[in-house]
N, C-alpha and C positions, 0 to 999 in steps of 0.2 A: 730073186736076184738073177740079173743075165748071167749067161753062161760065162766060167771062166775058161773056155777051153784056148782062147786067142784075147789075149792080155792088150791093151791097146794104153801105150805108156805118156799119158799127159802129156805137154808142152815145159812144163815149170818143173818138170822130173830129167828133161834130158838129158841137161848137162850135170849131171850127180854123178858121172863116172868120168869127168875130166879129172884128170890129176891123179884117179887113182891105181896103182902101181899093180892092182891084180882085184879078183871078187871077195868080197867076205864070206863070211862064214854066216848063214841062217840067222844064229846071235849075235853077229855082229851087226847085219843086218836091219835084226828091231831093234836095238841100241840106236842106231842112226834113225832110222825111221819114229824112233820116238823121241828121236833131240832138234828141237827147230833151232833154227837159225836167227837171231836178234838184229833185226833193224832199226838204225835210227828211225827218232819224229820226224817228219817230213816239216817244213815250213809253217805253212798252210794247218798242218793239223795243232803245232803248237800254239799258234794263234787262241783256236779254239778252247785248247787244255791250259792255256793261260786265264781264259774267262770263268772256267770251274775251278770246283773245290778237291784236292788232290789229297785223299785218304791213304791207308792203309788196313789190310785184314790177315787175318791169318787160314791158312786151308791147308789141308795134307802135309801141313810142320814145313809149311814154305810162307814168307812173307811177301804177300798178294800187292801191287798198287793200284788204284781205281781213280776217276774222277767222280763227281757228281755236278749238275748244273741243275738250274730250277729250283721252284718248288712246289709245284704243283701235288697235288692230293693224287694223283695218280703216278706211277712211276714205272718208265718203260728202261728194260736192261739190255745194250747193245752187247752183241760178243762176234768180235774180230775172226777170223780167218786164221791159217795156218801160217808159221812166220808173219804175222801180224802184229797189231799191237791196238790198246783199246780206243785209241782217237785215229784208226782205222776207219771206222764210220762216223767220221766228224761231220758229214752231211748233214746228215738227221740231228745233229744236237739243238742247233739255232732252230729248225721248222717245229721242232717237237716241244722246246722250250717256250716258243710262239703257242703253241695248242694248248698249252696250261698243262705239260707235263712237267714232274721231274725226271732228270737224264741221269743212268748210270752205266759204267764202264770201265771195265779193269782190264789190265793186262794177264792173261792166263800164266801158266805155270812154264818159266823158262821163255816168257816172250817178256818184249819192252824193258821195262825198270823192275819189273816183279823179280823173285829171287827162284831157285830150281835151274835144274838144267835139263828135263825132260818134260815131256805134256803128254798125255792121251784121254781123250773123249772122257773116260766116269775122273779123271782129276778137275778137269775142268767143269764138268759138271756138279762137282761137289763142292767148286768154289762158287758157283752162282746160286746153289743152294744154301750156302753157307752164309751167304752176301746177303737172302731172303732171310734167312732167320735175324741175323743183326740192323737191317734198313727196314724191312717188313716186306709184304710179301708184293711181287711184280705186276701191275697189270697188264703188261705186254712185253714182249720179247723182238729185238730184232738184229736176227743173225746172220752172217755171211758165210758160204762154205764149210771149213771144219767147224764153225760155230755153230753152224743148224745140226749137225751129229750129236754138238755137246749137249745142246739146248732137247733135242730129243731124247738124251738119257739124263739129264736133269730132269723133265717131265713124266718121263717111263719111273724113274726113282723118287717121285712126291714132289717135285716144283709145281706150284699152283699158280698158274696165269690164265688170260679171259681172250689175250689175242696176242697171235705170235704173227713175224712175218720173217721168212725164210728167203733169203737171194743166194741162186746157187744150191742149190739144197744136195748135200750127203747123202744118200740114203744108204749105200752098201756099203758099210765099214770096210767088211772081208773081203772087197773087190779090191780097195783103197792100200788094202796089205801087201795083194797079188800084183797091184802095180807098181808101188816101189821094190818090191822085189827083181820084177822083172828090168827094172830101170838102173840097177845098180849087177846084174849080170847073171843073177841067181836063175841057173835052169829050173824045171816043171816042179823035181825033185826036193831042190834048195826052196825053191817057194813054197811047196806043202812041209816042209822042215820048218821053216818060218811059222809060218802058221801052226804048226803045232805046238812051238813053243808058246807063242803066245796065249796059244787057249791054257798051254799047262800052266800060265801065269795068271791069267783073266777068269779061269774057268770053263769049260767046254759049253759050247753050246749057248754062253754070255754076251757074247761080241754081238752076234748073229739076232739074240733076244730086242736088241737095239738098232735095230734094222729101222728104219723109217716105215717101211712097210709091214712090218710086225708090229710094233710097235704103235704106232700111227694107229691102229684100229682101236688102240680104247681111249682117245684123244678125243675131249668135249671144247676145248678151247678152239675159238674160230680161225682160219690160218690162212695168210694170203702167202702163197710164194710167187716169187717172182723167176725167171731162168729165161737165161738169153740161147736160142738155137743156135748163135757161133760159138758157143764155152766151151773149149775144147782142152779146161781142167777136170769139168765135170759135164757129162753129157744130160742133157734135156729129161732125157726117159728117167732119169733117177727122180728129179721132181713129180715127172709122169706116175712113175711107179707109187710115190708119194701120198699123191693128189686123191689118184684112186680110193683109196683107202679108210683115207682121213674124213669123216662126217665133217662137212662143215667148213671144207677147206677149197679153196680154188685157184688155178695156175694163168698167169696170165706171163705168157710167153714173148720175150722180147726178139728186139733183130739187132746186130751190129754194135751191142752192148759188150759182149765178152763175159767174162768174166771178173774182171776187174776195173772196168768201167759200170758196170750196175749197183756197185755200192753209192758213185757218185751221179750218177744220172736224176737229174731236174725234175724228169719227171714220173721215176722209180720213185723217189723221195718224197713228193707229192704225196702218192698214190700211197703210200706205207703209213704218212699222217693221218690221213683221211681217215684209210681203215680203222687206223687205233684209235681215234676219233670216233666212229660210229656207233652210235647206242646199240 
């Protein structure tokens, strides 16, 4: 992991200390940092969640919502982004639907219509594990930002897939900590506070286990990611660091996508069929 010695505070993190009358306290802190924020469906995406079939699951004693499209003998699992929701990458449903897949997608813990009011990486991974044992098991995955963290400790904890593709790829959790910290006012001190509570909750040394680049090295499933050089939520070198590691995996670097134009890009989407397509 780069160094955390100068914190460099996302774009989508700045304005988290508008409004507020003074700093939190370390636990106050992860409280926030682990409560997303619920956005409506967009237009556009409802369209699409109106052509599928709109389930329900249970995960972590929270009642989960999902769609489903297709029905193809093969079935690839999208997972949304932070403060997202699952027809988030409603791109890919129609092209994958076209490939002779089936398409599934839920809303994580405390995003969309799902019910909770908190999310972090092993909940949401235990809801797409949990999503495998009731539908059967995935043969692709395709995640966006906090989703390729979740999708990586779903895999680290026994999710069996044959091809994943990552846009934006997480790879340092423990970085991701240090920067909402720093973004809501917490000095060097308050951020190593934070972070200790949290290991005291997660386990020491657990967070870290789930690193993309630890992690990633006993990974036989083949991995395309994708990450745009302007993403200035998540910087490039984190896929980089990624890529490395991963047997089997390779990074095809975009321009002028961002961050949140790469889940909808023509011809990201394209290229993510294909992949899960390939013998």
């Amino acid at each position: 992991m780069e160094s955390l010695d100068v914190i460099r505070v996302p774009e989508s993190m700045l304005e988290i200390r508008r409004g507020m009358d003074r700093v939190p306290t370390p636990a106050e802190a992860l409280r926030m940092f682990a409560t997303p924020v619920r956005v409506p469906m967009a237009r556009k995406e409802a369209r699409v969640a109106d052509k599928g079939r709109r389930f329900e699951f249970e995960s972590g004693g929270v009642n989960l919502v999902g769609w489903e499209w297709g029905g193809g003998e093969k079935s690839v699992l999208l997972m949304h982004g932070w403060n997202g929701r699952a027809t988030n990458l409603s791109s890919f449903v129609e092209p994958l639907v076209d490939a002779g897949f089936r398409v599934v997608a839920f809303d994580a813990h405390g995003h969309g219509d799902s019910g909770g009011d908190h999310c972090y990486a092993p909940l949401y991974a235990g809801a797409a594990r949990k999503l495998a044992e009731d539908m059967g098991d995935f043969w692709g995955v395709v995640a966006h930002s906090f989703g390729t963290c979740s999708a990586t400790v779903a895999m680290k904890d026994g999710l069996q897939v044959e091809r994943v593709v990552y846009l934006s790829t997480m790879c340092w959790i423990k970085m991701r900590f240090y920067e909402f910290a720093a973004a809501v006012g917490l000095d060097r001190a308050g951020q190593d506070e934070m972070w200790r509570i949290s290991e005291e909750y997660f386990g020491r040394g657990l967070i870290e286990s789930y690193h993309g680049d630890v992690a990633g090295r006993e990974f036989t499933a083949r991995a395309l990611m994708v990450h745009d050089e302007d993403d200035q939520e998540i910087l490039v070198a984190q896929s980089r660091a990624m890529q490395v590691v991963w047997q089997g995996s390779e990074l095809w670097e975009t321009k002028g996508l961002g961050h949140f134009r790469i889940i909808r890009s023509g011809s990201v989407v394209g290229r993510a069929v294909e992949f899960l397509n390939e013998v």
